[in-house]
N, CA and C of each residue as an Amber inpcrd file, in Angstrom:
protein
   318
 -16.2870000   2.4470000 -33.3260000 -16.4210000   3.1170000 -32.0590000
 -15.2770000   2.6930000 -31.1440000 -14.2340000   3.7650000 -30.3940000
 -13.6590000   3.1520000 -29.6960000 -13.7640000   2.8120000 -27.9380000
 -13.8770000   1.7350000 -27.5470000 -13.6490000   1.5370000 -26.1700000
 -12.5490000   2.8100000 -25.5970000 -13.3720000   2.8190000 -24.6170000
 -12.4970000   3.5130000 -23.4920000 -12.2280000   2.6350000 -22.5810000
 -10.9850000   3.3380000 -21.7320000 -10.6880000   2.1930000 -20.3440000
 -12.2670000   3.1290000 -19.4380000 -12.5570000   2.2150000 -18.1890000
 -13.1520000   2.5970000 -16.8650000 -12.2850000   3.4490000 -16.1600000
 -13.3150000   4.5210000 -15.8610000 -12.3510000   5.1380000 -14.3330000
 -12.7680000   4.5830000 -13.5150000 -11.9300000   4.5700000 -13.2030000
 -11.5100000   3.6860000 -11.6880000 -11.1770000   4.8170000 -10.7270000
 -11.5050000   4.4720000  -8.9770000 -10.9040000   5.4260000  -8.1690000
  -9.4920000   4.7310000  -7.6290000  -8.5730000   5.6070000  -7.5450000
  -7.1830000   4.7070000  -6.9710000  -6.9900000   5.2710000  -5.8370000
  -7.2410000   4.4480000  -4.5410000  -6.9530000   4.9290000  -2.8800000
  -5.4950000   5.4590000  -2.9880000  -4.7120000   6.5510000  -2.5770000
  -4.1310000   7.1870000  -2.5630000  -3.3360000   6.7190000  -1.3030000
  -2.1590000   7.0080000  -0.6860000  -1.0330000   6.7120000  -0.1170000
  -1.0930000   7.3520000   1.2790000  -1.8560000   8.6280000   0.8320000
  -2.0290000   9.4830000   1.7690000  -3.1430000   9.6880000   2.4910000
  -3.6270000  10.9200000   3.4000000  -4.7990000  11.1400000   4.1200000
  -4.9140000  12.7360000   3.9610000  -6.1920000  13.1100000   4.0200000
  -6.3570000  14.7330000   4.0110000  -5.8640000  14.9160000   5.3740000
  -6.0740000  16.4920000   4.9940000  -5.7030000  17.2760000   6.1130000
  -6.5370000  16.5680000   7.1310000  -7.6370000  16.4760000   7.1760000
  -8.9390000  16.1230000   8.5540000  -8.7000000  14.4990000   8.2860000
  -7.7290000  13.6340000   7.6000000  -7.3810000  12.4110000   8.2840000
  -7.9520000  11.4240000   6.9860000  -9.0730000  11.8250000   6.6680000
  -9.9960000  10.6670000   5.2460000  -8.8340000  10.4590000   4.2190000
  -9.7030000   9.4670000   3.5620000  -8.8980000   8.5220000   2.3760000
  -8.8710000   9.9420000   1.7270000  -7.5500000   9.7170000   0.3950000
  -7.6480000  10.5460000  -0.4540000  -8.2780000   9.8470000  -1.7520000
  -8.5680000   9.8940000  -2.7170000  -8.9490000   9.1870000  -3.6870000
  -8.2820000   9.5920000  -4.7500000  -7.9510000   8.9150000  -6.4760000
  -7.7860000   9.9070000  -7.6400000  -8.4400000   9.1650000  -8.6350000
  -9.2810000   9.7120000  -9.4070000 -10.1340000   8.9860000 -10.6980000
  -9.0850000   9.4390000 -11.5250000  -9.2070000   7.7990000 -11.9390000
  -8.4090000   7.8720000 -13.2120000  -8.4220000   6.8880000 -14.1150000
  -8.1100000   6.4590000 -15.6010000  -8.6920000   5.7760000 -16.5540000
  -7.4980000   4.9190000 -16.6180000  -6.2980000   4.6010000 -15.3450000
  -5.0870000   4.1040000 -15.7920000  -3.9970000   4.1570000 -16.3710000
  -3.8030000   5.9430000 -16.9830000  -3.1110000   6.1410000 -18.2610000
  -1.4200000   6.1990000 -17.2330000  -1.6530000   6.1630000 -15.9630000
  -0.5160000   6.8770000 -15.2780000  -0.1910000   7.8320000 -15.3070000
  -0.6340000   9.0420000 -15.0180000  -0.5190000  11.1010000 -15.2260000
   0.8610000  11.0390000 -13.4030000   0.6820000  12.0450000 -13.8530000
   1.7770000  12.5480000 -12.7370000   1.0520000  11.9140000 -11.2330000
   0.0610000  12.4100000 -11.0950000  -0.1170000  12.1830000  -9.5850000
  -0.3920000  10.6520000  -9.2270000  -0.6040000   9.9090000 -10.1450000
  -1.0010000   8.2950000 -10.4290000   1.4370000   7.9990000  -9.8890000
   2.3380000   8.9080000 -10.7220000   3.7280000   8.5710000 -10.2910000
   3.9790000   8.6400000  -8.8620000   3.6010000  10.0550000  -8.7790000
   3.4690000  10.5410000  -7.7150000   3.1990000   9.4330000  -6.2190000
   2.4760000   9.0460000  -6.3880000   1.6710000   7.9540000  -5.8550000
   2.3580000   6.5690000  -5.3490000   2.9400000   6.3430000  -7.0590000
   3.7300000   5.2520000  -6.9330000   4.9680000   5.0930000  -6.1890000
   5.4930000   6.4520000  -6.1310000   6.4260000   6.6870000  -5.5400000
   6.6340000   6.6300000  -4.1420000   5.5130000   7.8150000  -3.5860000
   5.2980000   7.5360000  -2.2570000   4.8020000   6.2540000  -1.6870000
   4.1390000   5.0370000  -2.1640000   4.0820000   3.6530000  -1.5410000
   5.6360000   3.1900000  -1.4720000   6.2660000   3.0730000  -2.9310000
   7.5340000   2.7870000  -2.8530000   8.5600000   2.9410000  -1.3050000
   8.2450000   4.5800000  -1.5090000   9.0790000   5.0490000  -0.2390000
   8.5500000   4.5130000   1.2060000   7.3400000   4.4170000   0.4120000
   6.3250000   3.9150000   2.4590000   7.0300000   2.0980000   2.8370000
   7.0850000   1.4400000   1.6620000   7.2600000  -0.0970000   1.8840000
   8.7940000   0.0810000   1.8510000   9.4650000   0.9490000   1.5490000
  10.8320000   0.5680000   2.1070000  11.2410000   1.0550000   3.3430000
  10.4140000   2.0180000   4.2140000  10.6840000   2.7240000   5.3640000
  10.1030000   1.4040000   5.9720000   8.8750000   0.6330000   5.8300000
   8.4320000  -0.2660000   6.0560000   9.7360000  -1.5110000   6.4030000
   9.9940000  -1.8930000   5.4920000  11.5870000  -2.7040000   5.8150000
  12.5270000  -2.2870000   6.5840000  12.7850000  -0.9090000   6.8160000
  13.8240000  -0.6760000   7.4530000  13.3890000  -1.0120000   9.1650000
  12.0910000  -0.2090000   9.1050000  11.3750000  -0.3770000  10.7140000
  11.3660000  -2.0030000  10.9990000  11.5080000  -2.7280000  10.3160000
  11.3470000  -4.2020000  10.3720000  12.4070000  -5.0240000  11.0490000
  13.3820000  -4.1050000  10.4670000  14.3140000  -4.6740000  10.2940000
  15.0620000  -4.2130000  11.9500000  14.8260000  -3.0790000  11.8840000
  15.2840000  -2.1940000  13.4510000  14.5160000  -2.9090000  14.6260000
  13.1630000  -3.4440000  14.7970000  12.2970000  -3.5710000  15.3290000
  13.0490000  -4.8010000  15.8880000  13.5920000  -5.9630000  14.9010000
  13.9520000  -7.0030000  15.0710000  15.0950000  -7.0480000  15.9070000
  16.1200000  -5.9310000  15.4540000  17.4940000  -6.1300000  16.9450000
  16.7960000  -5.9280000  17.6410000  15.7640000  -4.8300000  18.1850000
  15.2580000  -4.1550000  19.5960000  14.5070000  -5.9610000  20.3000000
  13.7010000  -6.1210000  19.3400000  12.7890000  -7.3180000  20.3720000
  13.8360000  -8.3230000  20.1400000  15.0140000  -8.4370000  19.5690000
  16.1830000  -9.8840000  20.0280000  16.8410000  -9.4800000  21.5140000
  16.7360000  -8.5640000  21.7780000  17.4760000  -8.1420000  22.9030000
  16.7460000  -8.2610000  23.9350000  17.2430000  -9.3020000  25.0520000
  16.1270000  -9.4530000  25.7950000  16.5280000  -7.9410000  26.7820000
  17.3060000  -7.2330000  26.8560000  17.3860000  -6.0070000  27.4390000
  17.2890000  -4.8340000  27.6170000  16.4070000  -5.1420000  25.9980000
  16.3750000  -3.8390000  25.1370000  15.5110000  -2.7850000  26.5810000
  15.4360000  -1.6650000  26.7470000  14.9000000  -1.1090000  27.3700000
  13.1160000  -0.5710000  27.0270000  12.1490000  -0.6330000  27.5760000
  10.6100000  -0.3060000  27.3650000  10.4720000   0.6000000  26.0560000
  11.2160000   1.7540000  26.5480000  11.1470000   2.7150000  25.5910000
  11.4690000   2.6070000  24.0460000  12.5780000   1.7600000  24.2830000
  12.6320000   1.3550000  23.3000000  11.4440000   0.5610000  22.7360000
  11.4260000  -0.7600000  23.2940000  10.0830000  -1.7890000  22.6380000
   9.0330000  -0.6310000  22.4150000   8.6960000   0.1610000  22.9010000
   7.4590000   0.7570000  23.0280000   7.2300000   1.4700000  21.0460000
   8.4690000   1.9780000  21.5240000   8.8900000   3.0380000  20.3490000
   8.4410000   1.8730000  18.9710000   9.4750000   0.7610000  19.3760000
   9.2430000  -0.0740000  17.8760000   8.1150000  -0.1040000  17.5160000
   7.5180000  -0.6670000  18.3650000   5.5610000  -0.7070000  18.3710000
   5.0680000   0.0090000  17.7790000   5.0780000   1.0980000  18.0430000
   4.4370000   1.9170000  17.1830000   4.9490000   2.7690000  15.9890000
   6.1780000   2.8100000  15.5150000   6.6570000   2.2460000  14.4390000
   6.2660000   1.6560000  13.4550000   6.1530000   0.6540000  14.1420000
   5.6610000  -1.2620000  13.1120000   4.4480000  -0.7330000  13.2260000
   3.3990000  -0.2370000  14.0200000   2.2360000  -0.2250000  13.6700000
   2.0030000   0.7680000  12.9190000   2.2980000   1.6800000  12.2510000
   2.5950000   2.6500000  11.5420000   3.1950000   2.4950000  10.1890000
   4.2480000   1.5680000   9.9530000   3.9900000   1.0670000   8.9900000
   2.9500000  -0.1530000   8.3770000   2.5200000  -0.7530000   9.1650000
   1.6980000  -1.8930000   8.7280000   0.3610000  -1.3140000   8.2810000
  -0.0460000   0.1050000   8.6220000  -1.1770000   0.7910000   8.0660000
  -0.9130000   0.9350000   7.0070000   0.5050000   1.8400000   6.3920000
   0.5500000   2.1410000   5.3690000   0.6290000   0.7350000   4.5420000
   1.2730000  -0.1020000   4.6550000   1.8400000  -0.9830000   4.4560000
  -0.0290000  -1.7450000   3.6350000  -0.8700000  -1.8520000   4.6480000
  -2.3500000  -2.4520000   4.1930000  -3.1820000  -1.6590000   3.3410000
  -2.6540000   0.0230000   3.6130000  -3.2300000   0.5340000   2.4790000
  -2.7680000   1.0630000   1.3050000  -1.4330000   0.1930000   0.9340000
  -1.4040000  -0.0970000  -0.2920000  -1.6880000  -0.8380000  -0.9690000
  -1.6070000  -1.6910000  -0.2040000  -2.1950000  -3.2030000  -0.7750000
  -3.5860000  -3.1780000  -1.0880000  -4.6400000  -2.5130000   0.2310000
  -5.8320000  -1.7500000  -0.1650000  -5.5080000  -1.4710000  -2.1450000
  -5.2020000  -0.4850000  -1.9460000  -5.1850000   0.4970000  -3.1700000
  -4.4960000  -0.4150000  -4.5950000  -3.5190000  -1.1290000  -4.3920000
  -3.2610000  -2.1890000  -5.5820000  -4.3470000  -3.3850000  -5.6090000
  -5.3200000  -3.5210000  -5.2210000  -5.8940000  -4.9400000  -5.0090000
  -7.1620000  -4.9730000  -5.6590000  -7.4670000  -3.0090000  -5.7370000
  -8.4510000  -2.2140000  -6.2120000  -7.7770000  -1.9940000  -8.0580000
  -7.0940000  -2.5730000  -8.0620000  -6.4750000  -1.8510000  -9.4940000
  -6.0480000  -3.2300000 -10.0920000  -6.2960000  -4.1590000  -9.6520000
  -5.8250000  -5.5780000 -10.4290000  -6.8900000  -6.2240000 -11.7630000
  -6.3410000  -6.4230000 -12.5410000  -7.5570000  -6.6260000 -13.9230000
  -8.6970000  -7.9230000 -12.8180000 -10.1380000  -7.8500000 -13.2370000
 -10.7170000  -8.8890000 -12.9790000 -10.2570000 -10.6380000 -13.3210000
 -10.2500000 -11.0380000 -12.4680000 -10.0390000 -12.7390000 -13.0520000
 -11.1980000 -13.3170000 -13.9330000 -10.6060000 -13.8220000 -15.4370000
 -11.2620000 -14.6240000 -15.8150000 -12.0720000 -15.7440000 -15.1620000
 -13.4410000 -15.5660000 -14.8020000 -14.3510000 -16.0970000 -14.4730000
 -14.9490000 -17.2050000 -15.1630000 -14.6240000 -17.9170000 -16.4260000
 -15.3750000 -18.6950000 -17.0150000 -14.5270000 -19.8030000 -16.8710000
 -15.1370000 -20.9640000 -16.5770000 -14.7050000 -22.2720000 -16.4350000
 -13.6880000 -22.9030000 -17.0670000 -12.9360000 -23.6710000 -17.0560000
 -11.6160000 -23.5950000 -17.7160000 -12.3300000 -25.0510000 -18.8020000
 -11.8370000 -25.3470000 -20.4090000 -12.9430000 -25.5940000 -20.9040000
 -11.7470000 -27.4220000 -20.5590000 -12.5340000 -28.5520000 -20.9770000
 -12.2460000 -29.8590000 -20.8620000 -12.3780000 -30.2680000 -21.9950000
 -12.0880000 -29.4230000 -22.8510000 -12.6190000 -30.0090000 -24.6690000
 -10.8110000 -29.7920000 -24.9760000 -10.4120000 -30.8170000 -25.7020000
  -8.6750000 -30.4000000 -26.0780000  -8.6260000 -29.3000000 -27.4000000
């Protein structure tokens, strides 16, 4: 008899139209929209760095102007959503940890 993998749901990158999680069941095999997926976090955590990185001249400057700070703000907070719900969504997809006691017999 062969084992199958579990489906699993994988939180998605994105949001519907009306704003909710998206979800995708899937058994792990990686299909297109599982790439798909991968891709768009990819792209989210490097837009993520760049805002990081911009954010950082704006708040070194003690002159930077409001609009500016303001702008970064929400920016950075904009990525740090996406940013948690990937991590969400990979944290959901990590094999279980071996749970059994580590043995003291050589």
């Amino acid at each position: 008899m062969e084992s199958q993998s579990p489906t699993v749901l994988r939180l998605l990158p994105w949001l519907s139209p009306e704003g909710k999680p998206c979800f995708l069941s899937t058994s792990g095999e990686g299909g297109y929209l599982s790439r798909l997926a991968d891709a768009a976090e990819a792209r989210q955590l490097a837009a993520g760095a760049d805002v990081l990185a911009r954010a950082r001249q704006v708040l070194d400057d003690p002159v930077s102007p409001n609009a500016e700070v303001r702008y970064a703000a929400i920016r950075l907070s904009e990525c740090l959503a996406n940013a948690l719900r990937v991590a969400e969504s990979r944290v959901t997809r990590l094999p279980a940890p071996d749970t059994d006691p580590p043995s003291t017999r050589p």
